[in-house]
Backbone as a chain_set.jsonl record, in Angstrom:
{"seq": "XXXXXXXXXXXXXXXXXXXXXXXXXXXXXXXXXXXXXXXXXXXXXXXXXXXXXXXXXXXXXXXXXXXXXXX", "coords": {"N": [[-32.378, 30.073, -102.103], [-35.451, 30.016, -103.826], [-38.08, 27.658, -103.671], [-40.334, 25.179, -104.805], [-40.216, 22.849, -104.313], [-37.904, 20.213, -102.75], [-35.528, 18.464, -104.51], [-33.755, 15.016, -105.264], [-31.65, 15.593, -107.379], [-31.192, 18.174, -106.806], [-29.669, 17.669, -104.426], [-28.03, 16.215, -104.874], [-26.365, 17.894, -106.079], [-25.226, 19.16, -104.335], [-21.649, 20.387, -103.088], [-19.561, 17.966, -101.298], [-19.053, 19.071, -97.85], [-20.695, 21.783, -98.234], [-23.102, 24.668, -97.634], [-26.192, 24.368, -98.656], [-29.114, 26.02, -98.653], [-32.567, 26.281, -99.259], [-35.599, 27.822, -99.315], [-38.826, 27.384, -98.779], [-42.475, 26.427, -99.195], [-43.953, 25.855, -96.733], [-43.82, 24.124, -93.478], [-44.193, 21.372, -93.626], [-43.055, 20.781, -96.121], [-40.75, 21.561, -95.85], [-40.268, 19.178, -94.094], [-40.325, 16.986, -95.641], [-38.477, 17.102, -97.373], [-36.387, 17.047, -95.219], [-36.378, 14.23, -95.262], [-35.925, 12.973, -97.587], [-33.579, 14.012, -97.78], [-32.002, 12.256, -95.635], [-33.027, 9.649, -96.301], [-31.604, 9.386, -98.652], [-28.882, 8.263, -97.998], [-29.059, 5.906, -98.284], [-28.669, 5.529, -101.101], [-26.646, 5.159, -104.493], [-24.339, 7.642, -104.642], [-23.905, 7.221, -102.165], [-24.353, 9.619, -100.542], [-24.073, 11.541, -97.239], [-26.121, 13.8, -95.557], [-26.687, 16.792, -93.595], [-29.282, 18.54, -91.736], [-31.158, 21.781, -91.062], [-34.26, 23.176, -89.969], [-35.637, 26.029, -90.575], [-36.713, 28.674, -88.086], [-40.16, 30.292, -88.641], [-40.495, 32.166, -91.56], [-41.55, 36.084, -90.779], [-45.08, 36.304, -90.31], [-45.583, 34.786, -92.459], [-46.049, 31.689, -94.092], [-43.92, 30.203, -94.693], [-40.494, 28.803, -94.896], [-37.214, 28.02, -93.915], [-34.903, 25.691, -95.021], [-31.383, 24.495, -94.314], [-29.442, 22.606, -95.662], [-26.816, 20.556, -95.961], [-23.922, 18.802, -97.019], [-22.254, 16.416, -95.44], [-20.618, 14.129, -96.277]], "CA": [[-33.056, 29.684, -103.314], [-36.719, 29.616, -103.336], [-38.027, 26.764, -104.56], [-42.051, 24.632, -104.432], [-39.531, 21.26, -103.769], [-36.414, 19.932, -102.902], [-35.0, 17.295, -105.316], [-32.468, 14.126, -105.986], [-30.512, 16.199, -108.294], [-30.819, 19.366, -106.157], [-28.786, 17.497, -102.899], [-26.241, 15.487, -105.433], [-25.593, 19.236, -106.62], [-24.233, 20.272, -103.358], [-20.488, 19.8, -102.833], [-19.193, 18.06, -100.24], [-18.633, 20.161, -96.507], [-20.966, 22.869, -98.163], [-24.433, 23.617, -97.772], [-27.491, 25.001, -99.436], [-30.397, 26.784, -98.508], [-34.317, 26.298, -99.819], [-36.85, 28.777, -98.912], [-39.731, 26.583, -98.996], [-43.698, 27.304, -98.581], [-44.282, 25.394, -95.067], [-43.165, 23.059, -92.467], [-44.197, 19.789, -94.272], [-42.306, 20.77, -97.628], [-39.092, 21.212, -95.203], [-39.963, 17.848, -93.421], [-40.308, 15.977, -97.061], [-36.705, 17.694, -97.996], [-34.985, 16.638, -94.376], [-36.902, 13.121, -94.942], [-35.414, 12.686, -99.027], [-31.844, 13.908, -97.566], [-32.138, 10.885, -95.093], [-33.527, 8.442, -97.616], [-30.422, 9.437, -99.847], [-27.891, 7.751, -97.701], [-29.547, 4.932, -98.773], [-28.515, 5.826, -102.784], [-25.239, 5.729, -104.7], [-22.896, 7.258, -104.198], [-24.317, 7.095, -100.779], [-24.198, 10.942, -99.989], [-24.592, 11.87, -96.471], [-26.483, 14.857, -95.339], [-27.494, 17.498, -92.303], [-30.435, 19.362, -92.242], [-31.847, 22.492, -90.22], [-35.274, 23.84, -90.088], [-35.812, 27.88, -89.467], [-37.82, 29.469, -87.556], [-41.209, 30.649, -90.253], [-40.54, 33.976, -91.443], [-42.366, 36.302, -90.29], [-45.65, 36.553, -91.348], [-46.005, 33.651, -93.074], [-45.711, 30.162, -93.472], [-43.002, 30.329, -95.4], [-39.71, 28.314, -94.082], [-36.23, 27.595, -94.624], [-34.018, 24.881, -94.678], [-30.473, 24.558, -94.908], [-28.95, 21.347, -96.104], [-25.037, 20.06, -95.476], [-23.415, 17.904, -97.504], [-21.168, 15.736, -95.013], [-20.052, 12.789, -97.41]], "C": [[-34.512, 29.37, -102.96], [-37.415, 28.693, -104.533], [-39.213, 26.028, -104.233], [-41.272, 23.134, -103.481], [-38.139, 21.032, -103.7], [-35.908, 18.614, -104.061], [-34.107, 16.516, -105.379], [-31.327, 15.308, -106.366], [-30.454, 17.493, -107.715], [-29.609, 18.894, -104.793], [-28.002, 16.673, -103.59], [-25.688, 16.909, -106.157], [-24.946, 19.671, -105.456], [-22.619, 19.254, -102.71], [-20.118, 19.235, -101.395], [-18.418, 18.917, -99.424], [-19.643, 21.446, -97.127], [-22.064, 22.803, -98.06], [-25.21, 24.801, -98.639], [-28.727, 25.277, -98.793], [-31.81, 26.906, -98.784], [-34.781, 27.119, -98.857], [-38.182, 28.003, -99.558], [-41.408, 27.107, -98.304], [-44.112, 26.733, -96.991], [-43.22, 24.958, -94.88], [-42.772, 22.142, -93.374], [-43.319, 19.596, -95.433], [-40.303, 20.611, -96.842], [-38.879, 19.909, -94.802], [-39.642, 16.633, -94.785], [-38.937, 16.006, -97.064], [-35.935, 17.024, -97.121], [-35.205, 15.067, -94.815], [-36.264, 12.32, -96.298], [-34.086, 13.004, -99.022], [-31.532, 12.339, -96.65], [-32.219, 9.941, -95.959], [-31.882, 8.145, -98.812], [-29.134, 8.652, -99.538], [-28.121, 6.146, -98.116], [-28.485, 3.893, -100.19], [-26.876, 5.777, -102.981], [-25.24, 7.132, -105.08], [-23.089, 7.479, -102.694], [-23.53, 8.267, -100.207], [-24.573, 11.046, -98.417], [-25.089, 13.46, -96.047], [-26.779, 15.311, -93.802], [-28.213, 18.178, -92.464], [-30.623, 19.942, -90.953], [-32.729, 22.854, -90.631], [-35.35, 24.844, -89.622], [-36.518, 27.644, -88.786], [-39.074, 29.801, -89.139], [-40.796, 32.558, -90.425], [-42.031, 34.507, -91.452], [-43.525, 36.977, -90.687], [-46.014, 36.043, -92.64], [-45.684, 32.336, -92.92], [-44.395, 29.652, -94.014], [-41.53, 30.05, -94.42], [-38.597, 28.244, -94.924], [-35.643, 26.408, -94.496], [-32.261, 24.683, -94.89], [-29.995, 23.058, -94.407], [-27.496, 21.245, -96.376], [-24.67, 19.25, -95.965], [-22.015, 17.401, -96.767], [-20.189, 14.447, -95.873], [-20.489, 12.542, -98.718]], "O": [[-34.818, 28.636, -102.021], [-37.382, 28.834, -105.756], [-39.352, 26.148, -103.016], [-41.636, 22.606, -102.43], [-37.308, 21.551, -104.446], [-36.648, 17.663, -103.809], [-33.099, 17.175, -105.632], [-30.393, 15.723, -105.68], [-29.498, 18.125, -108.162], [-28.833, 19.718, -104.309], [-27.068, 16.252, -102.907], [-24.607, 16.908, -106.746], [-24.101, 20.561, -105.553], [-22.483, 18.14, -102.204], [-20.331, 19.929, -100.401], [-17.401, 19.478, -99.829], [-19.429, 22.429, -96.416], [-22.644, 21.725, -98.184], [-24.773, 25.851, -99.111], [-29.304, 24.269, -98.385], [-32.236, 27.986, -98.374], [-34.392, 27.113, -97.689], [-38.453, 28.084, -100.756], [-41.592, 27.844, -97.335], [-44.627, 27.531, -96.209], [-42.134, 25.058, -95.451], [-41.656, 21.956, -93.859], [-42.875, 18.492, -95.748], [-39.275, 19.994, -97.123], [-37.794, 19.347, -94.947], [-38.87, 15.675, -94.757], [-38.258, 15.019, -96.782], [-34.957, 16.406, -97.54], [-34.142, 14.45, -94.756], [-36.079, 11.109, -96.176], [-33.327, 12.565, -99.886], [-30.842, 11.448, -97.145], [-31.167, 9.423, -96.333], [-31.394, 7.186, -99.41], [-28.352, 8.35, -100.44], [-27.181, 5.354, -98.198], [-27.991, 2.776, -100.344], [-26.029, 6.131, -102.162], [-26.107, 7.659, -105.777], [-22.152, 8.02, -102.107], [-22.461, 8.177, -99.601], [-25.662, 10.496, -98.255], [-24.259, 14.336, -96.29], [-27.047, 14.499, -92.917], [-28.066, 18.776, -93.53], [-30.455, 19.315, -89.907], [-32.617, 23.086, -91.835], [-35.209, 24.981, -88.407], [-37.071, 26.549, -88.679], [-38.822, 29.571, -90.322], [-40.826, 33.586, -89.749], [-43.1, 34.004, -91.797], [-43.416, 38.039, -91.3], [-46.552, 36.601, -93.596], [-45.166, 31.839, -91.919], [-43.944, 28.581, -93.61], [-41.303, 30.757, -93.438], [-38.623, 28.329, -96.152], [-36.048, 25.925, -93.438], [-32.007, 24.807, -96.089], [-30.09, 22.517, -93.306], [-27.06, 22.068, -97.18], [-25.085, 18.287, -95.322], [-20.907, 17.738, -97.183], [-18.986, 14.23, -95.724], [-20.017, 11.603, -99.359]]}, "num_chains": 1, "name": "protein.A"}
């Protein structure tokens, strides 16, 4: 999914054990996203998350992330 931001209501949409995907324009937009899945364990219903950062595809700055809904 390509998307400018990640959101609240985009990481309480993903079911638990599955994950989701953003195609995001940089780094920093991925680091916000892993940094607002963190923050969330915080939140009810106190979701937990995992997060990976790609590699940039290639040829731009352009990144992915994929996001894990553990709890």
């Amino acid at each position: 999914m390509v998307k400018e931001t990640v959101t609240k209501p985009d990481l309480l949409n993903i079911r638990i054990g599955k994950a989701e995907t953003f195609n995001l324009p940089t780094w920093n937009h991925c680091r916000s996203a892993q940094s607002l899945a963190g923050q969330m364990k915080n939140s009810e219903p106190y979701p937990k998350y995992v997060t990976k950062i790609a590699d940039p595809v290639e040829g731009t700055l352009r990144r992915s992330i994929t996001i894990t809904r553990i709890a």
